[in-house]
C-alpha positions as CSV (number, residue, x, y, z in Angstrom):
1,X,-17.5,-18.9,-4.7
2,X,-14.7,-21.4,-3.8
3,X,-15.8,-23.7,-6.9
4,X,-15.5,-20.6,-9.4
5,X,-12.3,-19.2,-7.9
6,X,-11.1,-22.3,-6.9
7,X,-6.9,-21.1,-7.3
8,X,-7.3,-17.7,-5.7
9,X,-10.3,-17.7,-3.5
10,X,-8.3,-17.4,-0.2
11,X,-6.3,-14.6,-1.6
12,X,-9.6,-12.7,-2.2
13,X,-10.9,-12.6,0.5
14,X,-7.9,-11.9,3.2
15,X,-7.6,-8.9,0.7
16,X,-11.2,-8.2,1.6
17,X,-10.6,-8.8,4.9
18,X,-8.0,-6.4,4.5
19,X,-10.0,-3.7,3.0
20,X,-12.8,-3.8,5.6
21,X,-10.0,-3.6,8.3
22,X,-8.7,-0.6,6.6
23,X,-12.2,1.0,6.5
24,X,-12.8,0.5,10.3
25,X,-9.3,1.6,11.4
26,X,-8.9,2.7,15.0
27,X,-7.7,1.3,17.8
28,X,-4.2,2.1,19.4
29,X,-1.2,3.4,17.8
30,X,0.4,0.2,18.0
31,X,-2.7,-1.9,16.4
32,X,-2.8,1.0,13.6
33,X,1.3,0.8,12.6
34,X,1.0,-2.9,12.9
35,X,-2.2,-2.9,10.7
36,X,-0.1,-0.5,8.4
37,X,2.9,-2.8,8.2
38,X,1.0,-5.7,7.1
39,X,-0.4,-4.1,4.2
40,X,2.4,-2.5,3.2
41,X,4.2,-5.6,3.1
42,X,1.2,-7.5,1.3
43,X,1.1,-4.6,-1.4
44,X,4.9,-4.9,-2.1
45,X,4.5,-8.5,-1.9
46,X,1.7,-8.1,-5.2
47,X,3.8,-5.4,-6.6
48,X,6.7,-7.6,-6.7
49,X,4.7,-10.4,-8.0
50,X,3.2,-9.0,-11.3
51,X,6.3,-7.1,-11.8
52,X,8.5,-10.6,-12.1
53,X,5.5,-12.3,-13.4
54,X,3.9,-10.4,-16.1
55,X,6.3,-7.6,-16.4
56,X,3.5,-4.9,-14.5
57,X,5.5,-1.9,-13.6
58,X,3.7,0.5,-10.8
59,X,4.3,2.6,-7.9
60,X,2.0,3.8,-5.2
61,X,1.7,5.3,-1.8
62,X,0.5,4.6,1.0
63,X,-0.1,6.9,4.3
64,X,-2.4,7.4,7.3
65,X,-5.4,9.7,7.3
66,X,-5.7,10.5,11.1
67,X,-3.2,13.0,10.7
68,X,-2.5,13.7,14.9
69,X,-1.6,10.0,15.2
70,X,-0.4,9.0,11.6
71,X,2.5,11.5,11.0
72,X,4.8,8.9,11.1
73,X,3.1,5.9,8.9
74,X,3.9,7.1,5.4
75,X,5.5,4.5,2.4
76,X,6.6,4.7,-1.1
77,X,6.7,1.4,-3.2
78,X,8.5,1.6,-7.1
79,X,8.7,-1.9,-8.7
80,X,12.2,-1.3,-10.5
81,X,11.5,-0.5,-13.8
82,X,9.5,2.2,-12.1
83,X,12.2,3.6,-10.1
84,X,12.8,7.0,-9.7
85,X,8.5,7.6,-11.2
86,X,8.1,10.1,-8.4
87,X,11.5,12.2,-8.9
88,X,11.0,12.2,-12.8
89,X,7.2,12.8,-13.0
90,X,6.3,14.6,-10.1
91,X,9.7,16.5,-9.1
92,X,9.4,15.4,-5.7
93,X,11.6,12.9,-3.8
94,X,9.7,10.0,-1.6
95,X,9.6,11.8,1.4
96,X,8.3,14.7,-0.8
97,X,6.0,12.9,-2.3
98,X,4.3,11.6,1.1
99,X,4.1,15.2,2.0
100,X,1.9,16.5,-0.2
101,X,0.0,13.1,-0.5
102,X,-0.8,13.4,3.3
103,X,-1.7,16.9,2.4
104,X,-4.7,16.0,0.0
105,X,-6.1,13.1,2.5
């Protein structure tokens, strides 16, 4: 595995490590938002990246599914030349947007 993806091995598989963590979420509040910040800040982080390297455009949101303890970990993410996707497309502003998206988890 290293010798084929010799250049991005490591970054596959802390984003599998990430995954698995996501599936197995529970824990504390704290360890959940922390667990939550981290990948929000990793997918921004890749967002960002194609964006200024390949010229990728996206959006995507992000929000916890226990919805007695998650109500507050919610996030939007528009690289800029998809700004304003969610307003235009969908009608909805971000915190909008999280609403219903929490509504169909």
């Amino acid at each position: 595995f290293k010798a084929q993806y010799k250049d991005t091995y490591s970054t596959i598989l802390e984003t599998w490590k990430e995954a698995k963590e996501l599936e197995n979420m529970g824990g504390t509040l704290a360890q959940r938002q922390q667990l939550f910040d981290k990948s929000k800040k990793n997918l921004n982080h890749t967002f960002t990246a194609l964006s200024k390297a390949h010229g990728f455009e996206g959006a995507y949101l992000l929000a916890g599914r226990v919805v007695n303890q998650d109500g507050g970990l919610g996030h939007v993410f528009m690289t800029p030349g998809a700004e304003k996707f969610f307003v235009t497309r969908c009608r909805a502003s971000e915190d909008e947007i999280i609403g219903h998206f929490k509504a169909h988890i």
